[in-house]
Each structure stands twice: as structure tokens, then as C-alpha cells.
BALOTI-601631 format. One record per residue (C-alpha): residue in three letters; x, y, z. Coordinates in steps of 0.02 Angstrom, whole numbers, padded with zeros to 5 digits, always signed. Example, Ala and Ser with C-alpha at 12.3 -4.5 7.8 and 13.67 -1.06 7.14 Angstrom:
ALA+00615-00225+00390SER+00684-00053+00357
***
This chain:
UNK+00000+00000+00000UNK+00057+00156-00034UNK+00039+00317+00106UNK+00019+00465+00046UNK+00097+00622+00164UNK-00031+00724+00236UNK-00041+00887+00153UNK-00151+01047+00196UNK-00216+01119+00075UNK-00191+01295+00148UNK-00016+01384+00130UNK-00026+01485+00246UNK-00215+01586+00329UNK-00189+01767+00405UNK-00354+01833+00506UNK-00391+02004+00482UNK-00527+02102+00603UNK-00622+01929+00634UNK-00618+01856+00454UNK-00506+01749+00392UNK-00399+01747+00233UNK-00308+01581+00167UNK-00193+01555+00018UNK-00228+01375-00055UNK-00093+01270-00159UNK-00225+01237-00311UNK-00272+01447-00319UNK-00082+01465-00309UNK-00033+01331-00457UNK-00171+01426-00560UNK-00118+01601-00540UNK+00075+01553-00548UNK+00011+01466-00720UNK-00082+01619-00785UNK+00085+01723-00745UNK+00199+01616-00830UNK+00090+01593-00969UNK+00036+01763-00992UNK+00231+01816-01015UNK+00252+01669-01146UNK+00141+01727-01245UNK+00210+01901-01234UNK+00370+01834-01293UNK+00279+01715-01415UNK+00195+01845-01514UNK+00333+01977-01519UNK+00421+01842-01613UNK+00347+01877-01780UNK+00477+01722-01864UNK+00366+01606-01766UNK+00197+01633-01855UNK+00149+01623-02004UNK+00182+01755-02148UNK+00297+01825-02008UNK+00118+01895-01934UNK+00055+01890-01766UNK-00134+01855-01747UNK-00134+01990-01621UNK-00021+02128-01549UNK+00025+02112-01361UNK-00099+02222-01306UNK-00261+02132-01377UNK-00196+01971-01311UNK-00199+02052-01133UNK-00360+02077-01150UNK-00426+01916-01216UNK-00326+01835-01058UNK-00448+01942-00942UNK-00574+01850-01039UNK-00504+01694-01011UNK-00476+01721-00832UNK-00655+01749-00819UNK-00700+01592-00919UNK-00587+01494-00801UNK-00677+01582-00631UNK-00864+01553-00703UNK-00842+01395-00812UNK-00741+01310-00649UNK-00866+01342-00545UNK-01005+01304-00654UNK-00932+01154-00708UNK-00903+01091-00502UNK-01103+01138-00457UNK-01138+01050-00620UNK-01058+00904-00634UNK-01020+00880-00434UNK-01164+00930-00322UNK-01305+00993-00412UNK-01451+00935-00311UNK-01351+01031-00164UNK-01348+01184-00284UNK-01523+01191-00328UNK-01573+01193-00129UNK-01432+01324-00111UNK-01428+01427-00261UNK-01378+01568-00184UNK-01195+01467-00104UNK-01146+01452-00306UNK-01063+01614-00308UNK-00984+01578-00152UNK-00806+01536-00238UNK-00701+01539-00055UNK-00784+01382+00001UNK-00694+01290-00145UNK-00743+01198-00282UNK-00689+01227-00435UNK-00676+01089-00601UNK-00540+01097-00716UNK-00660+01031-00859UNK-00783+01162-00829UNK-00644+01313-00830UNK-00567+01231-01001UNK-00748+01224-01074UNK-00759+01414-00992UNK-00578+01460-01097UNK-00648+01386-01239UNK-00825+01499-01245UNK-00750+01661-01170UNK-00609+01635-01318UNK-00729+01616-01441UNK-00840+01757-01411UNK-00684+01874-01399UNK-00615+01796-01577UNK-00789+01856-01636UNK-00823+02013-01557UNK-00630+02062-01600UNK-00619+01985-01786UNK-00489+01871-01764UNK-00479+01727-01872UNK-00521+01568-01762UNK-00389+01472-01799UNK-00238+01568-01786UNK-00300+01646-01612UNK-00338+01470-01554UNK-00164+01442-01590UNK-00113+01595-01476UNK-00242+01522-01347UNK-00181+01350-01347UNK-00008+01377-01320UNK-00079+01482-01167UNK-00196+01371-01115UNK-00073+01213-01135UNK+00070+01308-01031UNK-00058+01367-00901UNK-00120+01165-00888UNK+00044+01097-00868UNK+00103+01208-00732UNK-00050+01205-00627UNK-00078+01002-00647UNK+00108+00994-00591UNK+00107+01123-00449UNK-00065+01071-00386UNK-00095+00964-00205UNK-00251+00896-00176
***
């Protein structure tokens, strides 16, 4: 049998006037992959030899902003995805504890499938041909996957 080390899943908690504030290992694997990923890209697409025709499918600046919508597709598809898939009889008796992101739960599936609508709707509302901004997105995306599934405890 193999035993697994006990692991919290808190870094560290402060408590500030009564309420308390904790830093978790899986928030911390996804924002250290957002970071990391976010300055690839940078790189990436100020490396016109790299894409095709020598063209970037967006300048630095519009890629910033289609992270901010991915960010938000990983928040609300994640946590869509966990009172979907996970506990939705619990959710429909509790609707209003689905916003309630600080009690945890979050699903990885649900924040790809988030990426993957917020990404499309900013292709479309920003004219940007689908598949060379999916290529932007999916190096992000990729690099953002592999860090956090690497630096994540459960």
C-alpha cells in the first residue's frame, strides 16, 4: 500500500478584524500558471519568425485583453462546471452558495470548457480569425495546464 503524506491544503491563513484569509496550493498553481503563461505569450507573439507570414494574430496588447477573458472563463466555467457536474441537487437547494467561490470547488473541465466559450466570443467580437488565435490560446492554455496540474496538491 502506498501512504500518501498528509498535506493541507492551505499555505498559509492570516485573520484580519475577525475574518479569515487563506492562500490555497490549487489557487496558487493557477495564478502562478496564468503568470507564466501570460509572459510566454508576450514573448511568443513579439516573435513575428514564429507565425505564419511572419504575422502575429494579435499585438500584445489585444492578447492582454482576451486573457482577462479567459480568466473569467476559467472563474465562471470552474465553478459552473463543479455545481454541475459535482453537487447539483445541493446547488439547486442552495442557489444562492454558487457564487460563493471561497468555500472551494472549482472543475478543471468546466474552466477549459469556460476558456474555450470566453475565447470564442472574444475571436468574434474582436475579428480574429479562429484558428490562428486558437493557436495563440492553446499555447496559453497548454502552458497554463501543465504548470498548474504539476504544482497542484489535492
Amino acid at each position: 500500500m502506498i501512504i500518501f503524506p498528509v498535506i493541507s491544503p492551505e499555505i498559509f491563513s492570516i485573520s484580519v478584524f475577525g475574518l479569515s484569509f487563506s492562500v490555497r496550493w490549487y489557487a496558487l498553481s493557477y495564478i502562478v500558471g496564468i503568470l507564466l503563461a501570460w509572459r510566454m505569450a508576450l514573448v511568443g507573439l513579439r516573435r513575428s519568425e514564429l507565425w505564419p507570414k511572419n504575422l502575429a494574430p494579435m499585438a500584445a496588447r489585444d492578447f492582454e485583453d482576451l486573457l482577462t477573458w479567459m480568466i473569467l472563463g476559467i472563474l465562471l466555467g470552474g465553478r459552473l462546471g463543479y455545481v454541475l457536474f459535482y453537487q447539483p441537487a445541493y446547488y439547486v437547494a442552495h442557489p444562492f452558495e454558487i457564487v460563493m467561490i471561497w468555500t472551494g470547488g472549482m472543475a478543471f473541465h468546466g474552466g477549459l470548457l469556460g476558456v474555450v466559450i470566453a475565447a470564442f466570443f472574444y475571436f468574434r467580437r474582436n475579428l480574429v480569425p479562429y484558428a490562428s488565435g486558437a493557436i495563440c490560446s492553446k499555447q496559453k492554455w497548454a502552458r497554463t495546464v501543465i504548470l498548474s496540474a504539476s504544482l497542484s496538491v489535492s
